[in-house]
C-alpha positions as CSV (number, residue, x, y, z in Angstrom):
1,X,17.3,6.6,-27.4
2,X,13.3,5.7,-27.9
3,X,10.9,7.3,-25.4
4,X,8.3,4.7,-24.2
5,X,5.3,5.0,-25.8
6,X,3.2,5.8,-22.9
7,X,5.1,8.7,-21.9
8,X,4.8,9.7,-25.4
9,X,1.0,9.2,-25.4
10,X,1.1,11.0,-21.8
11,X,2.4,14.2,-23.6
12,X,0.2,14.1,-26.3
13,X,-2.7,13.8,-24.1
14,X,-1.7,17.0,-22.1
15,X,-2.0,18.4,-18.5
16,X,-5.3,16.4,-17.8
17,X,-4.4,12.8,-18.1
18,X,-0.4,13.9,-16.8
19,X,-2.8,14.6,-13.6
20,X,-5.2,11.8,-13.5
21,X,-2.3,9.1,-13.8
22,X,-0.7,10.6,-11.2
23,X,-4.2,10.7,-9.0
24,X,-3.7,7.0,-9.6
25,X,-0.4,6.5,-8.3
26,X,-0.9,8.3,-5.4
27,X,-4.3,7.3,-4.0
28,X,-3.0,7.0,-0.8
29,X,-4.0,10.1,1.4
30,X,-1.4,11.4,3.7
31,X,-2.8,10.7,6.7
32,X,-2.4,6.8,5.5
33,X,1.0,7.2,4.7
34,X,1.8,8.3,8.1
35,X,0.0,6.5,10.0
36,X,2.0,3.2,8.2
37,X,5.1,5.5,9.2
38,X,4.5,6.3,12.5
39,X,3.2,2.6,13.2
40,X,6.2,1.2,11.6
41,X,8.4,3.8,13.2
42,X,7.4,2.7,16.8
43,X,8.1,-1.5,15.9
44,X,11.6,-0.5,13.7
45,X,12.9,2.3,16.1
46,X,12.7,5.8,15.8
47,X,15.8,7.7,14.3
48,X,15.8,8.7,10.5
49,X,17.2,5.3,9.3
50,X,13.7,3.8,10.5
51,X,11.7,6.9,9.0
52,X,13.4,6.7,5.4
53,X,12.9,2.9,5.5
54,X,9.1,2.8,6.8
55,X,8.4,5.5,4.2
56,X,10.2,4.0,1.8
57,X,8.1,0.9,2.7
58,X,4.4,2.4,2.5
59,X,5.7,4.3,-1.0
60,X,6.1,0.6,-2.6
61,X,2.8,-0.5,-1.2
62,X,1.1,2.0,-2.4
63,X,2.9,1.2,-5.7
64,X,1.6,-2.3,-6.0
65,X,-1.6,-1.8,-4.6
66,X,-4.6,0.4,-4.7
67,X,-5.5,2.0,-1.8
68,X,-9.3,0.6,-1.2
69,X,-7.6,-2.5,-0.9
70,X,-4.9,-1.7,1.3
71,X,-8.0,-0.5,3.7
72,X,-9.9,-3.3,3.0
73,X,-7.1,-5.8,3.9
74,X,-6.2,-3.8,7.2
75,X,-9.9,-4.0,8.2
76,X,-10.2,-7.8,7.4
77,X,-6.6,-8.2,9.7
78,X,-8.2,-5.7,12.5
79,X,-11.1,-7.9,12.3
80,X,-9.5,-10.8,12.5
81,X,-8.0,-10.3,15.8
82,X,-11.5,-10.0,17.8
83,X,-12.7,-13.0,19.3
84,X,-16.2,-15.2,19.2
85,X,-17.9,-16.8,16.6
86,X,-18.0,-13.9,13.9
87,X,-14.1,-13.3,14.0
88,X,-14.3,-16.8,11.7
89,X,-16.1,-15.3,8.9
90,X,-13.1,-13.3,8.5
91,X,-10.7,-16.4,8.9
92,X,-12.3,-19.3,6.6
93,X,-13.1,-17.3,3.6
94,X,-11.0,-17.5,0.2
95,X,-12.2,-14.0,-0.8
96,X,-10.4,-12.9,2.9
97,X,-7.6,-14.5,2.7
98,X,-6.9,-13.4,-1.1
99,X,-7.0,-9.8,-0.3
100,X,-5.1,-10.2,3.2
101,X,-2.1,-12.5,0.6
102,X,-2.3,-9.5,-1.6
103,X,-1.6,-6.9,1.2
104,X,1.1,-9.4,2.5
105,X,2.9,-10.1,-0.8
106,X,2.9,-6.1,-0.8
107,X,4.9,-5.9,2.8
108,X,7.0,-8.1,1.5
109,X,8.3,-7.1,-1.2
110,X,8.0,-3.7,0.6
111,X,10.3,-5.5,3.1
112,X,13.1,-6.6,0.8
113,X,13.3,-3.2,-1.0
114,X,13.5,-0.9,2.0
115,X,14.8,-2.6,5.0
């Protein structure tokens, strides 16, 4: 059976770039993670079928997408729920709405895969 080639270029590169690829699959920090967990916790129940599953959930996120746009995308949503004329800038804005879709394709798929 062939390896794939990027785990064979990952071990030739050594400890170093092992670490720095995994720096960039985990970008989340743990206080992130649960905070998603505990927040989806209190909407899905809270017994260990809702923990695995909300974990489970903020693991694929952070999978598909970087974390400084996960934050960015929950600030743009927190921001969107205040009233009065600036709240719009937030609502009628491709750039918004792009990075609140990406966060939502995210939970979605996220959605399928865990629950």
């Amino acid at each position: 059976m062939k390896a794939p080639w990027g785990l064979m270029l990952l071990a030739l590169a050594g400890p170093a770039a092992a670490q720095d690829a995994a720096a960039r699959l985990n970008d989340y920090p743990t206080v992130a993670r649960a905070e998603y967990v505990f927040a989806c916790m209190a909407v899905n129940g809270e017994n260990r079928q809702a923990l695995e599953q909300c974990s489970c959930s903020i693991d694929r996120i952070a999978s598909i997408i970087p974390y400084d746009k996960y934050v960015e995308a929950e600030a743009i949503l927190a921001l969107q729920q205040t009233s009065g004329e600036r709240s719009s800038l937030f609502r009628d804005n491709a750039l918004v709405r792009g990075a609140v879709a990406d966060l939502r394709r995210a939970q979605a798929e996220a959605e399928i895969l865990c629950f």
